[in-house]
C-alpha positions as CSV (number, residue, x, y, z in Angstrom):
1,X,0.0,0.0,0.0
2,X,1.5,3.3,-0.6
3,X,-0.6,6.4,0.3
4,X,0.3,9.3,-2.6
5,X,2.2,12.4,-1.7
6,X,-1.1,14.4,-3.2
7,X,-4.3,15.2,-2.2
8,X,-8.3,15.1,-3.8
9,X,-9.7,17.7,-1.3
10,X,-12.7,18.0,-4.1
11,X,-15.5,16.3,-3.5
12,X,-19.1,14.9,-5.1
13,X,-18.6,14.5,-9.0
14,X,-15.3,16.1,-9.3
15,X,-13.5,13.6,-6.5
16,X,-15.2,10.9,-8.4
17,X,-13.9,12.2,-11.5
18,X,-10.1,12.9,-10.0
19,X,-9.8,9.3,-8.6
20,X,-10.9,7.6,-12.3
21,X,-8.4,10.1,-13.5
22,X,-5.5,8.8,-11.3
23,X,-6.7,4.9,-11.6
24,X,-5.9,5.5,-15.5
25,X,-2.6,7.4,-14.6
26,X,-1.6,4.5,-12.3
27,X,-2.7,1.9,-15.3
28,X,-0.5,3.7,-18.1
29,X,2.5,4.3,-15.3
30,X,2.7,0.2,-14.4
31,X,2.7,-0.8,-18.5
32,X,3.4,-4.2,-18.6
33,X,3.7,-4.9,-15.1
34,X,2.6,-7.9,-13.9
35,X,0.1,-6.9,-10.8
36,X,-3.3,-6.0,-9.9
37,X,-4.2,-2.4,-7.3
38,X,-7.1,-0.5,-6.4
39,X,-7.4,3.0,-5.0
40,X,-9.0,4.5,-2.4
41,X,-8.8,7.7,-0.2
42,X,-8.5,8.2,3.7
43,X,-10.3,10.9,5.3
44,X,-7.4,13.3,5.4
45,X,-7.9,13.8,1.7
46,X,-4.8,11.7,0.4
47,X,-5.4,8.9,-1.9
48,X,-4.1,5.7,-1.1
49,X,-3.3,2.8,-3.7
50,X,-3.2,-0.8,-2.7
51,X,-1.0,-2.7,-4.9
52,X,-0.8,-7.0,-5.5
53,X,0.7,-9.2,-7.7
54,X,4.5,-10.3,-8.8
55,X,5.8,-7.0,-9.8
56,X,4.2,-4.9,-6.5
57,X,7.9,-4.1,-5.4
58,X,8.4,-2.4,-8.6
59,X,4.9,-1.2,-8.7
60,X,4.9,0.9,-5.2
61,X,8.4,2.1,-6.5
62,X,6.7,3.7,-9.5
63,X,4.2,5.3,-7.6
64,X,6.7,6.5,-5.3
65,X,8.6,8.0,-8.0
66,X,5.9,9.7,-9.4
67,X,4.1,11.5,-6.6
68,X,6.0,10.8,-3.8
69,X,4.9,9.0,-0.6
70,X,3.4,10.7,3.1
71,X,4.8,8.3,5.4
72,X,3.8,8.0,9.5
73,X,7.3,9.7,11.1
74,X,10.2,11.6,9.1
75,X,13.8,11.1,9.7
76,X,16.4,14.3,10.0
77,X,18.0,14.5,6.3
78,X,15.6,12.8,4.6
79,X,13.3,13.8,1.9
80,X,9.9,13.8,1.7
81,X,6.3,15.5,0.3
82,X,4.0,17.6,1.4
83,X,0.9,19.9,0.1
84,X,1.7,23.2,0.5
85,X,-1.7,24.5,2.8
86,X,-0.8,27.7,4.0
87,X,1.8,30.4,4.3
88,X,2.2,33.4,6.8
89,X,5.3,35.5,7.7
90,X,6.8,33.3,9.3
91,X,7.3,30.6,6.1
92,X,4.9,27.6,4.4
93,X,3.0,25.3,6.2
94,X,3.0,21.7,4.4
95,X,0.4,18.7,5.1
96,X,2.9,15.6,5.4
97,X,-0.3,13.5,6.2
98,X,0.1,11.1,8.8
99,X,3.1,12.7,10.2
100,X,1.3,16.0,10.6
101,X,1.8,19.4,9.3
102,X,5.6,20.9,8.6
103,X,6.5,24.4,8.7
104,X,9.1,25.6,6.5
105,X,10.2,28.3,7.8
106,X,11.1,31.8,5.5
107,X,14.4,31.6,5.7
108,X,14.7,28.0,4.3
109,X,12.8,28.0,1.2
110,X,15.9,29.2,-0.1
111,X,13.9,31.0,-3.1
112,X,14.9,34.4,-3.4
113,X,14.3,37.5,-1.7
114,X,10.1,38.6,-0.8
115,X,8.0,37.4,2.0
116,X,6.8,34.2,2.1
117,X,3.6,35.0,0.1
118,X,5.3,37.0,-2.3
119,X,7.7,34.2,-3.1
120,X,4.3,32.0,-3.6
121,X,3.0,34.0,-6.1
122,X,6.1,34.5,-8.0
123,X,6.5,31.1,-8.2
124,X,3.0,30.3,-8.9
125,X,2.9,27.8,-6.1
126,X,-1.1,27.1,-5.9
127,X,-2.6,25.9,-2.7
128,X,-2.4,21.9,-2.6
129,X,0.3,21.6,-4.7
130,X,3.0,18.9,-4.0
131,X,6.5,20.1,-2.5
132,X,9.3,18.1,-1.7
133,X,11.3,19.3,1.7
134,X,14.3,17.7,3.9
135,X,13.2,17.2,7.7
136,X,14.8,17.6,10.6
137,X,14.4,20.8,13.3
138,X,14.1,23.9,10.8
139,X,13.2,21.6,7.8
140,X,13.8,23.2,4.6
141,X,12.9,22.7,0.8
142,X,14.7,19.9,-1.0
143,X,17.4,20.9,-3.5
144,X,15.6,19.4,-6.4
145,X,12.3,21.0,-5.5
146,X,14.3,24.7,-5.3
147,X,16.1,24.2,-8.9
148,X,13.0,23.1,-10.4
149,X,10.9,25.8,-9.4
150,X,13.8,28.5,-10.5
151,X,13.7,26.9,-13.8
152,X,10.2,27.9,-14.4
153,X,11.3,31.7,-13.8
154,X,14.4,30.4,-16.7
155,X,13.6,30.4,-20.2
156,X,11.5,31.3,-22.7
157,X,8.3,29.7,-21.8
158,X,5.8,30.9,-19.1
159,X,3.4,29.0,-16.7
160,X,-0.2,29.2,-15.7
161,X,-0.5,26.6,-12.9
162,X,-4.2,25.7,-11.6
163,X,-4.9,23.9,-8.9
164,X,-8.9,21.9,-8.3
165,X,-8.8,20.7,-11.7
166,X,-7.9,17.3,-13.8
167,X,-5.5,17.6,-16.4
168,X,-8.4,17.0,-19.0
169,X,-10.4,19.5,-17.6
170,X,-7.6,22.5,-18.1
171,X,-7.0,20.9,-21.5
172,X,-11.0,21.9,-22.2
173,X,-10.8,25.6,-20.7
174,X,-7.7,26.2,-22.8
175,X,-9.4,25.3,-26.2
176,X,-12.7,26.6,-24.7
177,X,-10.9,30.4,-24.6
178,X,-9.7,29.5,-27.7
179,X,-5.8,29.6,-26.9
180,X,-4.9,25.9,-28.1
181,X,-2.6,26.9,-30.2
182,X,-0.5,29.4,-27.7
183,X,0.4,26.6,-25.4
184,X,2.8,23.4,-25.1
185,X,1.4,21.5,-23.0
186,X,-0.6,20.9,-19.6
187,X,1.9,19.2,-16.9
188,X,0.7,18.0,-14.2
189,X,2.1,18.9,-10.6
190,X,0.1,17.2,-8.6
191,X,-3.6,14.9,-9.0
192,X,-5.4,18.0,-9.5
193,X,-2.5,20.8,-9.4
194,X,-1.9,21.5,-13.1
195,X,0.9,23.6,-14.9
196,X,-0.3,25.1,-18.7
197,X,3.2,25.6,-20.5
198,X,2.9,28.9,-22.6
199,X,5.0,29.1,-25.9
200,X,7.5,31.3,-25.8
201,X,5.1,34.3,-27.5
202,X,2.6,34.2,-24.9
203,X,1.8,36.3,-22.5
204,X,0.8,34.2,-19.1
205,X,-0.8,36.9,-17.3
206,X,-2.9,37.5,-20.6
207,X,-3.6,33.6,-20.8
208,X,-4.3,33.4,-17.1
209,X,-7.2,36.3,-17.6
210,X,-8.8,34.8,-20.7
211,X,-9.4,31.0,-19.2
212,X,-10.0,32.5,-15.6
213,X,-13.4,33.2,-16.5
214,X,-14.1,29.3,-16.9
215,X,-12.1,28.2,-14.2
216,X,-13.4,27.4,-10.8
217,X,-9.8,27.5,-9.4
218,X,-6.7,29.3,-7.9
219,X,-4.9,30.3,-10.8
220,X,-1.3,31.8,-10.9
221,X,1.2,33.1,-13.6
222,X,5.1,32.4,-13.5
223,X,6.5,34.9,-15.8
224,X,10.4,34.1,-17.0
């Protein structure tokens, strides 16, 4: 059993939807494995997937790979995941799950100058969205997690990240406001924390106003 390192805090329709969503993720992600899982959620939001069968070692490892795991205690030096669920002043505040909330404080997120929420909105860090951090008595954001998120502000391309979506359903609101063309692709971040990749030509404040009006969701731009 491994319980994912990201949440479905939706609910009705739309938690029904995400889970079908990440049961086909999980199918195309094992391939030709040989085993058989089902999926479930606890009551803290975080899906869990249960995993049998000859290749389940290999199977968990995927899953662990590709969203990360919320384990019962954290060791000092040792990476985990988290959902970033609020900020203040003082730094972030991530849900580890089972091994309760962890506050990363300001001075470790190691992202640049700007208070805490400033730095969240510059980095278009939605609410809910997965971030790896290294416990221990001040814990602090993982290496990896820090260069990836500068490389967003690198380049040529913007981001519009959303979060309280499936990937399918950003897909939909870009074409619906008729910017299909003016995008790469949607990435996801999380189950339902997505990432629209702009081309290099457009504007992701401008994008982020056009598909707003359809969006039920937090929506943030990472300008380069």
């Amino acid at each position: 059993m491994v319980v994912l390192g990201s949440k479905v805090y939706v609910t009705g329709e739309a938690r029904e939807r995400a889970l079908d969503g990440l049961g086909g993720l999980v199918r195309n992600r094992f391939g030709d494995l040989d085993v058989t899982f089902e999926i479930g959620h606890r009551e803290d939001d975080f899906p869990v997937v249960t995993v049998d069968g000859p290749d389940a070692v290999v199977a968990r490892n995927v899953l662990r790979e590709e969203f990360g795991e919320v384990v019962p205690t954290h060791e000092a030096g040792e990476t985990y995941v988290g959902t970033l669920d609020s900020w203040d002043d003082d730094g972030f505040v991530l849900d580890a799950g089972p091994a309760g909330d962890v506050r990363i404080p300001a001075a470790n997120l190691d992202l640049g100058q700007g208070s805490p929420a400033q730095i969240r909105k510059r980095f278009g860090l939605v609410q809910h969205m997965p971030l790896r951090f290294v416990a221990g008595p001040e814990p602090r954001l993982a290496d990896a997690e820090v260069d990836r998120l500068y490389d967003w502000t690198r380049g040529e391309n913007g981001r519009v990240n959303a979060n309280s979506a499936t990937r399918s359903e950003v897909r939909a609101t870009v074409n619906r406001a008729g910017h299909a063309q003016d995008i790469v692709t949607v990435e996801r971040l999380g189950l339902l924390e997505m990432s629209v990749i702009c081309n290099p030509d457009t504007d992701a404040p401008g994008l982020l106003a056009d598909i707003g009006r359809f969006m039920p969701s937090e929506l943030l731009a990472v300008v380069p």
